[in-house]
C-alpha positions as CSV (number, residue, x, y, z in Angstrom):
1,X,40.4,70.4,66.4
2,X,42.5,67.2,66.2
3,X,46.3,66.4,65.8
4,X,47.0,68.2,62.6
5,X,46.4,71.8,64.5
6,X,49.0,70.5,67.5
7,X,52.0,70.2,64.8
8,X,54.4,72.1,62.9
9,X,53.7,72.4,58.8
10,X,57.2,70.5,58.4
11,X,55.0,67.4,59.3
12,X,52.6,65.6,57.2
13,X,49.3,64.3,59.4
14,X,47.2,61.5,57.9
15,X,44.1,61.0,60.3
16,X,41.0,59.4,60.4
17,X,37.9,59.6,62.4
18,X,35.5,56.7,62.5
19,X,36.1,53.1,62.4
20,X,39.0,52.4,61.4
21,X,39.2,52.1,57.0
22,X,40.1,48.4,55.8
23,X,43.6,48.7,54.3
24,X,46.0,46.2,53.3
25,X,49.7,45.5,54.8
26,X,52.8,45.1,52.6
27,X,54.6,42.2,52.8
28,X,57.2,43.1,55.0
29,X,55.1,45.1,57.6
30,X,52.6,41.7,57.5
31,X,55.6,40.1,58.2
32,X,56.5,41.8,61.4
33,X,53.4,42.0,62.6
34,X,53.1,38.0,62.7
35,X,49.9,36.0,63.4
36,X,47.5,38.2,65.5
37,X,43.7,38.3,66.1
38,X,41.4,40.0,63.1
39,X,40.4,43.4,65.0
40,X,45.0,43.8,66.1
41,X,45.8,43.4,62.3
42,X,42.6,45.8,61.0
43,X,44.2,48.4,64.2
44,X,47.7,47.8,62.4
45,X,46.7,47.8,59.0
46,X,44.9,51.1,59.5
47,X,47.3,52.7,61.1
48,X,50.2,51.3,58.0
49,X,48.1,52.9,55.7
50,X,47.9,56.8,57.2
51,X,51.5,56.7,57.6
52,X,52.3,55.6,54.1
53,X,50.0,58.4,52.7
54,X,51.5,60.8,55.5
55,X,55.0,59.8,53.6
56,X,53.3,60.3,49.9
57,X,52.6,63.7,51.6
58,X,56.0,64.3,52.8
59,X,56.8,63.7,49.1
60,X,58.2,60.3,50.0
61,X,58.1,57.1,48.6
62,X,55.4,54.8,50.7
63,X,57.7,52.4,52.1
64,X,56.7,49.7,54.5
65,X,56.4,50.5,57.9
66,X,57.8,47.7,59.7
67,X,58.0,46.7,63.4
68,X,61.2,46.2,65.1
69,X,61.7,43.4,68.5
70,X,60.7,46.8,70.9
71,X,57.5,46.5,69.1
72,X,57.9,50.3,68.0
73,X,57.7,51.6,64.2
74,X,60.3,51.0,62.1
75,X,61.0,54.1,59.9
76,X,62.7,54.8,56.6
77,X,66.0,56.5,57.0
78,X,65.5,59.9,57.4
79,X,62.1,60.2,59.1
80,X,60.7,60.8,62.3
81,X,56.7,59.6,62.2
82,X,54.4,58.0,65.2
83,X,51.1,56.1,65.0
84,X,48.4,56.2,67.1
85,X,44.8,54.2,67.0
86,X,42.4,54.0,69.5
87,X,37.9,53.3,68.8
88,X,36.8,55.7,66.1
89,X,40.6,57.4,65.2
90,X,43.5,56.3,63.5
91,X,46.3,59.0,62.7
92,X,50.0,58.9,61.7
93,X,52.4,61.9,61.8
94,X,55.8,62.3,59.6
95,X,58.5,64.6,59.2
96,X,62.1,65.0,58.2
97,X,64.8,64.1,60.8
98,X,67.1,66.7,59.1
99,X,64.5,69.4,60.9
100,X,63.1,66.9,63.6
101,X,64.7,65.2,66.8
102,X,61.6,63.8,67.5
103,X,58.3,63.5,67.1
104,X,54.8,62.0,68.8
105,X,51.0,61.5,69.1
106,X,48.6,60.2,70.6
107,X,44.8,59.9,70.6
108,X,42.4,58.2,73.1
109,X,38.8,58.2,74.2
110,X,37.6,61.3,75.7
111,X,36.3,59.1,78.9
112,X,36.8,59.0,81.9
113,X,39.8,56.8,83.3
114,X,38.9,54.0,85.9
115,X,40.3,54.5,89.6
116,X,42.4,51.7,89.7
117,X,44.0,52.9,86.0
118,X,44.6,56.4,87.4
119,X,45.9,55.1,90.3
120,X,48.6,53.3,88.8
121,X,49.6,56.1,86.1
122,X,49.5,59.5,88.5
123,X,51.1,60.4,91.3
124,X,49.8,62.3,94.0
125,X,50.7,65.6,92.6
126,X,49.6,64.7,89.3
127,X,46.0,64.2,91.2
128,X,46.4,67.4,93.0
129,X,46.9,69.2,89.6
130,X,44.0,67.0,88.5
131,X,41.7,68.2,90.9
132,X,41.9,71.8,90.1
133,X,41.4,71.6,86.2
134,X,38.3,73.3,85.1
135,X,35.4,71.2,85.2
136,X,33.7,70.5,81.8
137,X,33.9,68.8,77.9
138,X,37.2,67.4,79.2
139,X,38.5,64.1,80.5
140,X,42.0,65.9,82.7
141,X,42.4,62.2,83.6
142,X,42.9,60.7,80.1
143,X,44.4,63.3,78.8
144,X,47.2,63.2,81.4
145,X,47.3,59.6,80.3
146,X,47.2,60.7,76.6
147,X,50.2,63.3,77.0
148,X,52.3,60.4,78.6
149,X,51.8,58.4,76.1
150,X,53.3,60.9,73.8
151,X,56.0,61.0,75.9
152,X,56.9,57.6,76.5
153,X,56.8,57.2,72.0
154,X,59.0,60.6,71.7
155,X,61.6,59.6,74.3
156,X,62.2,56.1,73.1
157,X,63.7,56.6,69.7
158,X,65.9,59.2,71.4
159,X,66.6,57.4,74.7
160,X,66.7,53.6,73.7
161,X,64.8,52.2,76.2
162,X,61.5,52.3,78.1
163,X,59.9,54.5,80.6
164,X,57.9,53.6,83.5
165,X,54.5,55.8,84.2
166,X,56.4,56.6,87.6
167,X,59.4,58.2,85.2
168,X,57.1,61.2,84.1
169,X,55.7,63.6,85.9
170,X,53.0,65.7,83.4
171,X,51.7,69.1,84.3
172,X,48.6,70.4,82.3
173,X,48.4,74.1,81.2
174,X,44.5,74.0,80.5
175,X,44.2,77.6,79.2
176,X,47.2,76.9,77.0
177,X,46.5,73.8,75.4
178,X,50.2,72.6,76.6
179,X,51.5,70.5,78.9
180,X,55.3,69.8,79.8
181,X,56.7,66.6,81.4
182,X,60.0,65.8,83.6
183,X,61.4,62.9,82.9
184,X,62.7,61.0,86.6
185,X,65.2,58.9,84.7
186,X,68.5,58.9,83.1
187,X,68.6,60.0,79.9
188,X,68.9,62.9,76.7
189,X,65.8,64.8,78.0
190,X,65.3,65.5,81.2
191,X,62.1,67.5,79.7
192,X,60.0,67.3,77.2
193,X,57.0,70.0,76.0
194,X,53.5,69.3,74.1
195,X,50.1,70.5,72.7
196,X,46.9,69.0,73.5
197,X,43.4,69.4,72.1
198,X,40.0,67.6,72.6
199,X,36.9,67.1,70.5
200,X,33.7,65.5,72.2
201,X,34.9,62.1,71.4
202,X,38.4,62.3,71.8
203,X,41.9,64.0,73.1
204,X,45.1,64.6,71.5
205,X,48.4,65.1,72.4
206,X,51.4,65.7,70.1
207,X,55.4,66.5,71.3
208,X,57.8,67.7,68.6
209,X,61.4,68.2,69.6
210,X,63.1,70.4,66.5
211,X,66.7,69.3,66.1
């Protein structure tokens, strides 16, 4: 299972598993990405090119997918999309923002997370709840930091600003393959709901807010 099962049909998923294919940037999106190291502009490149054939799928031109000063994607008008890229798995998701308030994903590792990492992104409930997840092909621990990460990229476009790992608090329905999230600060959503799923190598994590 991967992120294309966690999402409505109204979106259009692009993913690949694997190293990450060479692609090319557009102009404008090389632009914006500015001088980086070789393996930052493959990441970026790669993930460019899923979402421009995510937007071919969407029946949508293939615009360039810029980057604006927050460092977040910079959309055409009338689309909600997100990008995620992490070793072996690249993956974009889009959709139209007439049917969509917002939308998320997020891949990662299925590994372990170090102490110190978890440490800094749970709180001590969030380790309780950890504790008692069934034991087996599942990392609970990056997968809590997997659906954050979806919630940080689905509440930023809405919100206009930033969270902090100590604004969300994330609790895992393992049975369910869903996990829901209260946000601690100001803003449009106080909570926000998602699917997860997991494959040997990786986890997944998707939010879509209908609007």
């Amino acid at each position: 299972m991967s992120l294309r099962a966690l999402l409505p049909a109204s979106c259009a998923v692009v993913e690949h598993a694997g190293p990450w294919p060479a692609a090319t940037l557009l102009p404008d999106e090389a632009r914006d990405l500015g001088p980086v190291a070789a393996p930052r502009r493959a990441e970026f490149a790669a993930g460019r090119a899923c979402a421009r054939a995510a937007l071919v799928a969407l029946a949508l031109p293939p615009d360039p997918i810029g980057r604006g000063p927050d460092r977040a994607p910079r959309w055409p008008t009338g689309v909600r999309g997100s990008i995620t890229h992490c070793v072996d798995h690249v993956a974009a998701a889009v959709t139209r923002a007439a049917t969509c308030l917002t939308l998320a994903i997020d891949a990662e590792p299925n590994q372990p997370l170090p102490a110190d990492v978890l440490a800094m992104i749970a709180s001590d409930a969030e380790r309780a709840h950890l504790a008692q997840a069934p034991r087996g092909a599942v990392c609970w621990d990056r997968l809590l930091f997997s659906a954050k990460e979806s919630v940080y990229k689905a509440w930023h476009p809405v919100a206009g600003s930033w969270l902090g790992f100590e604004d969300v608090e994330v609790e895992l329905a393992p049975a369910a393959g869903t996990f829901v999230a209260t946000i601690g600060a100001p803003g449009p959503l106080p909570r926000l709901a998602g699917r997860f799923a997991s494959t040997p190598t990786h986890v997944f994590t998707a939010i879509h807010v209908a609007g």
